[in-house]
N, C-alpha and C positions, 0 to 999 in steps of 0.2 A: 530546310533549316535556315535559308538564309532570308524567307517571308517571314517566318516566326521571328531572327535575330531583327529583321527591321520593326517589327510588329512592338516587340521586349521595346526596346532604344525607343522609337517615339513614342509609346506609354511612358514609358519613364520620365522622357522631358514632361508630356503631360503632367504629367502628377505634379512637377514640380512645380509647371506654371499656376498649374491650381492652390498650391499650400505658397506662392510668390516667392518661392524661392529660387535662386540663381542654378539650373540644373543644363549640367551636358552627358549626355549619354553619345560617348563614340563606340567605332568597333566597327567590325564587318563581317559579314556573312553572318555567322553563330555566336560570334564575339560579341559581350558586351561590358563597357566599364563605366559608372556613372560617378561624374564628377560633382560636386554641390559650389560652383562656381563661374563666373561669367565667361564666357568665351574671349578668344578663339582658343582652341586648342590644338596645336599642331606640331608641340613637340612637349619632351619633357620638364622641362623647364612650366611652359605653360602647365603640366597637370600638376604641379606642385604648389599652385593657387587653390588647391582643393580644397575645402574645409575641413579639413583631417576629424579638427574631432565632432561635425556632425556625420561626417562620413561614419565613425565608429560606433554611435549611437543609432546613426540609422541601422548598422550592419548587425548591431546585438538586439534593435528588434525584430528585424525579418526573422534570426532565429528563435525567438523567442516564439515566432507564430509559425514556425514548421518549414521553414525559407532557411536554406543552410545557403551560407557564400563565408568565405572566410572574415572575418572582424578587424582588416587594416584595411589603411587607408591603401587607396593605388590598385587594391587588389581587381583583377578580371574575372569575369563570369561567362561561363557557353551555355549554351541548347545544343543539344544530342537528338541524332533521329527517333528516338523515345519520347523528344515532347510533342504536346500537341497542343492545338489552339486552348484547350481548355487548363492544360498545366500556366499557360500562360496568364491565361485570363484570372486564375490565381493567384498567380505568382504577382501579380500588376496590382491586385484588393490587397494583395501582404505587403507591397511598397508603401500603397496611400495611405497605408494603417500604420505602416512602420516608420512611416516619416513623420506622420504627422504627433504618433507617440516620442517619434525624437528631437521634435520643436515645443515639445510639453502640452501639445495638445488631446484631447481628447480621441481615443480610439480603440476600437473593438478589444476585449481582451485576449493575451494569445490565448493559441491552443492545447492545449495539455501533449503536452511531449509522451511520447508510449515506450 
C-alpha cells in the first residue's frame, strides 16, 4: 500500500502540472490529501491556502464519475490492501477528468451511478 500511496500522490501532482495548476499532494504510506495550492506545506496553517472551493468542485466531480472521497475541503483519502495498480490507474483518469470538469474544461462524461 504504501508503492500505490506514492504512485496516487505523484499522479496527482501530475495532473495538476498538466491542467498548470498549483497542486500538492502530501501524506504517507496509504495517506493521501491533495491540496490545489503552492507549496510548502508543512503544517496547518499552510494547508489552509488551499483553494477550498476548487477543492470542492473537484471533489463533487470525481463523484460524479464513480470516485467517492468526501466533498470538503481538507478532507484525507487512503488505499486499502484491496487496491490495485489498476484501481489506481482509475482512479488518476477520474482526477484528470474531474479537475479538468472543475476548471470548466472539457471532459469525459461521468458515469452512470447504479
Amino acid at each position: 500500500v504504501f508503492r500505490l500511496g506514492a504512485r496516487m500522490r505523484a499522479g496527482l501532482e501530475a495532473i495538476g502540472e498538466e491542467a498548470g495548476v498549483p497542486v500538492l499532494a502530501g501524506g504517507y504510506g496509504s495517506l493521501f490529501v491533495l491540496c490545489f495550492m503552492e507549496g510548502p506545506l508543512r503544517s496547518y496553517e499552510d494547508v489552509l491556502r488551499n483553494d477550498a472551493a476548487l477543492f470542492g468542485r473537484y471533489r463533487r466531480e470525481l463523484v460524479a464519475r464513480g470516485v467517492f472521497e468526501m466533498p470538503e475541503s481538507l478532507g484525507r483519502s487512503h488505499i486499502s490492501a484491496a487496491h490495485t495498480d489498476d484501481d489506481i490507474d482509475v482512479s488518476l483518469e477520474a482526477a484528470r477528468d474531474a479537475l479538468r470538469a472543475a476548471l470548466g474544461g472539457k471532459a469525459r462524461p461521468p458515469l452512470p451511478l447504479a
